[in-house]
VOGUTI-983952 format. One record per residue (C-alpha): residue number from 1; residue in one letter; x, y, z. Coordinates in nm, 3 decimals. Example, Ala and Ser with C-alpha at 12.3 -4.5 7.8 and 13.67 -1.06 7.14 Angstrom:
2
> pos  code  xx  yy  zz
> 1  a  1.230  -0.450  0.780
> 2  s  1.367  -0.106  0.714
This chain:
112
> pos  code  xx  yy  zz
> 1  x  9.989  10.407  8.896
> 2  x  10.256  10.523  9.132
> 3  x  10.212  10.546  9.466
> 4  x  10.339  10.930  9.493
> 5  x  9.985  10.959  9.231
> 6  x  9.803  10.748  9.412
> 7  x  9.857  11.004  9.757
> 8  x  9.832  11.310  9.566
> 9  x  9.487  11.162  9.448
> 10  x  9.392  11.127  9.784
> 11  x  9.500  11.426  9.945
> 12  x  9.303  11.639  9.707
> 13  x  9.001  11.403  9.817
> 14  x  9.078  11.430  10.167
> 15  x  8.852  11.692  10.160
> 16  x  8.454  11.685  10.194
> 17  x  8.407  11.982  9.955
> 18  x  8.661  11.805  9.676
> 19  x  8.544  11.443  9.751
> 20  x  8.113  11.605  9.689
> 21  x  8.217  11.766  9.379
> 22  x  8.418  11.487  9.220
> 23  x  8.149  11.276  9.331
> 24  x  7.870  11.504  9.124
> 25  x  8.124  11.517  8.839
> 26  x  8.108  11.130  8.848
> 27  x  7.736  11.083  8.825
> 28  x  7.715  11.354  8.532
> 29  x  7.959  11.096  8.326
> 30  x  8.125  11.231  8.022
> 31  x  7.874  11.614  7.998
> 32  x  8.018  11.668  8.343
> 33  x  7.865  12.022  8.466
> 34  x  7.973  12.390  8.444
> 35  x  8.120  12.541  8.723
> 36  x  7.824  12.783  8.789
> 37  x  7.603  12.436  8.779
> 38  x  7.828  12.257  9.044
> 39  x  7.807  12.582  9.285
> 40  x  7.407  12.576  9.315
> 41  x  7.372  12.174  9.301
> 42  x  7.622  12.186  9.585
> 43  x  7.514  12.489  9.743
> 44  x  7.858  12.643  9.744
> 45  x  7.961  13.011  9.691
> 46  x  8.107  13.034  9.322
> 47  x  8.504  13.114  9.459
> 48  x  8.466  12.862  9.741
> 49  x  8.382  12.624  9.435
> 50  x  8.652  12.806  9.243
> 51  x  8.916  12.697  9.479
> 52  x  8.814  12.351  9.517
> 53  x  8.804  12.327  9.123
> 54  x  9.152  12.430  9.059
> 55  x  9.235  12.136  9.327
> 56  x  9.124  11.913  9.194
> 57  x  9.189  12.017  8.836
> 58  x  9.620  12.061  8.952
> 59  x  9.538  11.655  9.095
> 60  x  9.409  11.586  8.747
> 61  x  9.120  11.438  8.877
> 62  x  8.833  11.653  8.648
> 63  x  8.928  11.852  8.310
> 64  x  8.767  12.183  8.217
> 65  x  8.731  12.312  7.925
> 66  x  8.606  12.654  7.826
> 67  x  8.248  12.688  7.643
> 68  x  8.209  13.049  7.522
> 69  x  8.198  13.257  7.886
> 70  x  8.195  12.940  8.066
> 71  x  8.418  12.635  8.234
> 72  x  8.291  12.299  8.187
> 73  x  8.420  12.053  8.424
> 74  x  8.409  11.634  8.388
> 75  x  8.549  11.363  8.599
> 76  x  8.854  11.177  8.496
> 77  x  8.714  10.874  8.479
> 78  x  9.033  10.680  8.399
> 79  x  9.239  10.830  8.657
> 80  x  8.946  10.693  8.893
> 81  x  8.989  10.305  8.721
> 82  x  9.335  10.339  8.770
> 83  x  9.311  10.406  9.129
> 84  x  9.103  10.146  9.190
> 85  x  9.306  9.862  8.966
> 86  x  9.610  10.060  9.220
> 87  x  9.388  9.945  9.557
> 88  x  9.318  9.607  9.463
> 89  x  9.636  9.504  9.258
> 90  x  9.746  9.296  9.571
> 91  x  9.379  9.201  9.688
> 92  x  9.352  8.886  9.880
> 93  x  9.719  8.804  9.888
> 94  x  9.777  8.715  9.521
> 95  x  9.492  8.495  9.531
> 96  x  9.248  8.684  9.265
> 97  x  9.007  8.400  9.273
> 98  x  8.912  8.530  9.633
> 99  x  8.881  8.837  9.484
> 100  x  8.646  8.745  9.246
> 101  x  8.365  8.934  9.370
> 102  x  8.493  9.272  9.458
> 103  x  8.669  9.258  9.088
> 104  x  8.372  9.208  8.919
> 105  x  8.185  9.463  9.079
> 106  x  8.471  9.695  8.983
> 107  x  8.393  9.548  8.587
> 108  x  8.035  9.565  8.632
> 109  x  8.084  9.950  8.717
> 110  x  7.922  9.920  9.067
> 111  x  8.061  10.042  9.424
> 112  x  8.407  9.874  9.493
């Protein structure tokens, strides 16, 4: 990952709306959630939720694809590994063994 990617990732999550609904995209894994579904679990008006989707959708952190009359949204999950891999590429001064524990957590799929 580039590091013009890696900011553009984080300026779409720079905000608390963005960063809740990729975070509920996340937990739903690969069904992800219509949009309809994200504005009541997030208790958002449907074009505040609009405008946030498109965000985030133009950072290519979540897909959508259209189901009959609606838009289903899911994380990109590999966009998210690559970030992270991005973070810790460097970790602990090109000493990985001292790394060892926040890279397997990473592997294991828990909090990094």
């Amino acid at each position: 990952m580039e590091k013009a990617a890696a900011l553009a990732v984080f300026e779409s999550l720079s905000s608390g709306i963005r960063l809740d609904i990729f975070r509920l995209l996340v937990r739903r894994g690969p069904d992800g959630l219509v949009a309809g579904e994200i504005s009541t679990t997030l208790d958002l008006p449907p074009t505040n939720a609009s405008f946030h989707l498109k965000a985030l959708t133009h950072a290519g952190l979540v897909s959508v694809e259209q189901e009959g009359r609606y838009q289903r949204y899911r994380a990109n999950l590999s966009l998210m590994r690559e970030l992270i891999v991005f973070l810790t590429a460097e970790c602990c001064d090109g000493m990985p063994e001292r790394c060892a524990e926040t890279r397997a957590a990473c592997a294991d799929g828990l909090e990094c």
